[in-house]
C-alpha positions in Angstrom: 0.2 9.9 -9.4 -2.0 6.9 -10.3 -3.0 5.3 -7.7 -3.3 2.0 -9.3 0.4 0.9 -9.3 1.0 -2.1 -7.9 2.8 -1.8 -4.7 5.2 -4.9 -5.6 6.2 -1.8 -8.6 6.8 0.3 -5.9 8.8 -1.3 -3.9 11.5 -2.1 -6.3 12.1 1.7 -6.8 14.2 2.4 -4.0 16.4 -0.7 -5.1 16.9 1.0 -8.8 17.5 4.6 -7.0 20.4 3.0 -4.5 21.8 0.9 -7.5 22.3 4.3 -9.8 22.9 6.5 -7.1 26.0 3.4 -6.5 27.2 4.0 -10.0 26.8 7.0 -10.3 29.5 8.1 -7.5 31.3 4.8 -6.5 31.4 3.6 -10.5 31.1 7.1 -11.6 29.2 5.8 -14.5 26.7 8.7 -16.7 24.7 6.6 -18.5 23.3 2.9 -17.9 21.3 0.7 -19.6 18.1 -1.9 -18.1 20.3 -4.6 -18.8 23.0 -3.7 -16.5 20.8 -2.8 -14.0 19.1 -6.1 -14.0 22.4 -7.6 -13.8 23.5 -5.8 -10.4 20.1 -6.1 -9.2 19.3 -9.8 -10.4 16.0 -8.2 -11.9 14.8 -9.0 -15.5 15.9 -5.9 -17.8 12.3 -6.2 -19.0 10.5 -5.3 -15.8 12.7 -3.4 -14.8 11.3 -1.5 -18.5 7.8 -2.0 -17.3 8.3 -1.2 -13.8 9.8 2.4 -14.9 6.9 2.8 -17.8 4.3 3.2 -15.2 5.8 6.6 -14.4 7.3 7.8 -18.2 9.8 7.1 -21.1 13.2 7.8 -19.3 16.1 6.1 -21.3 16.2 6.1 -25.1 17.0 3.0 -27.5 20.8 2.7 -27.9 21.5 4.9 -25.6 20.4 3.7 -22.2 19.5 5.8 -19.3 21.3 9.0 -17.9 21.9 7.9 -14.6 21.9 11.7 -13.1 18.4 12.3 -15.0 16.7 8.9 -13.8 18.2 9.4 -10.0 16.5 12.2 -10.1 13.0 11.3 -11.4 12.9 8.5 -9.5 13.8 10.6 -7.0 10.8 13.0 -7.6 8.5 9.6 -7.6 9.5 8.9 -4.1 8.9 11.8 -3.1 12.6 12.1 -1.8 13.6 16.1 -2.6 12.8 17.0 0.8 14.2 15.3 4.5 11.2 13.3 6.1 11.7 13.6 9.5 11.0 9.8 11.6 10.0 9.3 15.2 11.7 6.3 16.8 9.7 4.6 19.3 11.9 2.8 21.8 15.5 3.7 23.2 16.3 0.0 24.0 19.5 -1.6 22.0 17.7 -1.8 19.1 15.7 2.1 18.8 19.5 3.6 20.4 20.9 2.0 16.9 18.1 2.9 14.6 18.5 6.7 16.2 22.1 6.5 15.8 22.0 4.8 12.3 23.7 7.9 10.3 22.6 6.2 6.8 19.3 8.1 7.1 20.9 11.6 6.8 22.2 10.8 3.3 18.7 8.9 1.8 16.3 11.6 2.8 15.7 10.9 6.8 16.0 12.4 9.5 15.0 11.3 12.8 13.9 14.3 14.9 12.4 12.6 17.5 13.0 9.2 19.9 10.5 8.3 22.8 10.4 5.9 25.8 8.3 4.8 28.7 10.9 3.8 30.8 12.2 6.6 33.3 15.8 5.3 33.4 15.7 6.1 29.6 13.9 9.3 29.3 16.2 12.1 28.9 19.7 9.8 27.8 21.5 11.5 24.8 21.3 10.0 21.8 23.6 11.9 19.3 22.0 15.5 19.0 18.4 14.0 21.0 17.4 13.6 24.3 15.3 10.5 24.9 11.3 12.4 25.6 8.3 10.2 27.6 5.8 8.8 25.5 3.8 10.9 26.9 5.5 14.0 25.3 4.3 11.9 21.8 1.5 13.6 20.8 2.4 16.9 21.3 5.8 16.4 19.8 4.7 14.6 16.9 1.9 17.8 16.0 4.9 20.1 16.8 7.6 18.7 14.0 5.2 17.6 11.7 6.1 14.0 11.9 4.6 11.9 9.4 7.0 8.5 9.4 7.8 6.3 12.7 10.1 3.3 13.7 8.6 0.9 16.5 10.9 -0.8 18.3 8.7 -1.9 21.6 7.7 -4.4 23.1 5.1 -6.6 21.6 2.3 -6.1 24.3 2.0 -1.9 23.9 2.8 -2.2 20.4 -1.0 -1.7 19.0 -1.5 1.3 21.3 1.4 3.5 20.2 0.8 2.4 16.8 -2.9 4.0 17.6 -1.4 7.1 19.1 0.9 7.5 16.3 -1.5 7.2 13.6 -4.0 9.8 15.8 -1.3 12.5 15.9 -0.8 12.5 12.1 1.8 9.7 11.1 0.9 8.1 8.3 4.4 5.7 7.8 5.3 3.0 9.9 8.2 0.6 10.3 7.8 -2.1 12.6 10.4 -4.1 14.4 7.4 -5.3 16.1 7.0 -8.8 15.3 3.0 -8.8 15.3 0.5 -7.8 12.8 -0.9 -4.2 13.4 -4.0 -3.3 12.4 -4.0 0.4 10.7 -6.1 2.6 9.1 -6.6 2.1 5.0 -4.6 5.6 4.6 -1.5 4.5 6.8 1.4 3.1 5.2 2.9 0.0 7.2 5.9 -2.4 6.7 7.5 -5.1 8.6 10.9 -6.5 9.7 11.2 -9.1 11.3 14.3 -10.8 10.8 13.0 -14.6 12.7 10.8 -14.7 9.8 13.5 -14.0 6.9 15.7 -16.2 8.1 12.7 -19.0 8.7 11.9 -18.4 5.2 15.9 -19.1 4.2 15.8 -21.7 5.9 13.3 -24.1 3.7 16.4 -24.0 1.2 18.9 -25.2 3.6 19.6 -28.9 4.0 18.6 -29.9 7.7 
């Protein structure tokens, strides 16, 4: 795949791929065109054209798009025709809900694995999972092939998981961590952090 998309392009896949997969089996729709999907989406049908041009010619002039074909291509793009299974590091309120979140199952996650420090929480059930030490990381991580975690610590051992993570193989993070982590060029790392969407929501409010 080139290399030389811009990530801003990537990111806007998933949105398109939830939006079709939506009409295709809530709407039950077959075919689509950009313009509707720019509509849902508040998107310009015209990147929405350039955005899917980096990867082919998928919909036809007059027709539209086949909704079942372009799930599925988009689908291929993503990388999303096998189950990625996700480490979740943390079982505090927020890591138990992420581990319990059963939207994952259905969008091509699983999460195999959940770890903790704390010895009250090591070994609590989580659905099918019992809560593993940290110090079980490594050796777990090497053992399912995990290549995708969720960090949901606390600020102050934040950078050293994130270390250990990235030296057993992951190359995916999601951090609930509301610091900047520093990562290797080859790792894959995203943010949320909900203070600072709702800071930046804010500068449109009337105080």
């Amino acid at each position: 795949m080139n290399n030389d998309i811009p990530d801003i392009v990537i990111g806007r896949l998933p949105l398109y791929l939830r939006e079709l997969i939506r009409m295709a089996y809530v709407d039950e729709l077959a075919t689509t065109s950009s313009q509707e999907l720019g509509r849902r989406l508040d998107i310009s049908s015209a990147q929405i054209r350039k955005d899917l041009s980096h990867f082919g010619e998928f919909g036809k002039q007059g027709t539209g798009y086949h909704i079942p074909y372009l799930i599925d291509q988009l689908s291929q793009i993503l990388h999303l025709t096998k189950t990625w299974g996700v480490a979740v590091m943390g079982a505090g309120y927020l890591g138990h809900a992420l581990a319990s979140y059963r939207g994952f199952n259905s969008r091509g996650f699983h999460v195999s694995c959940v770890f903790d420090a704390d010895p009250q929480k090591v070994g609590e059930r989580i659905g099918d999972l019992s809560v593993q030490h940290v110090d079980e990381l490594e050796g777990t991580i090497a053992r399912l092939g995990v290549q995708m975690a969720i960090l949901a610590v606390p600020i102050d051992v934040a950078q050293e998981l994130t270390d250990r993570l990235v030296g057993a193989g992951v190359k995916a993070l999601l951090s609930y961590v509301p610091i900047h982590l520093a990562v290797p060029e080859d790792v894959q790392i995203s943010y949320s952090d909900p203070v600072v969407q709702m800071q930046r929501m804010t500068f449109y409010l009337e105080p």
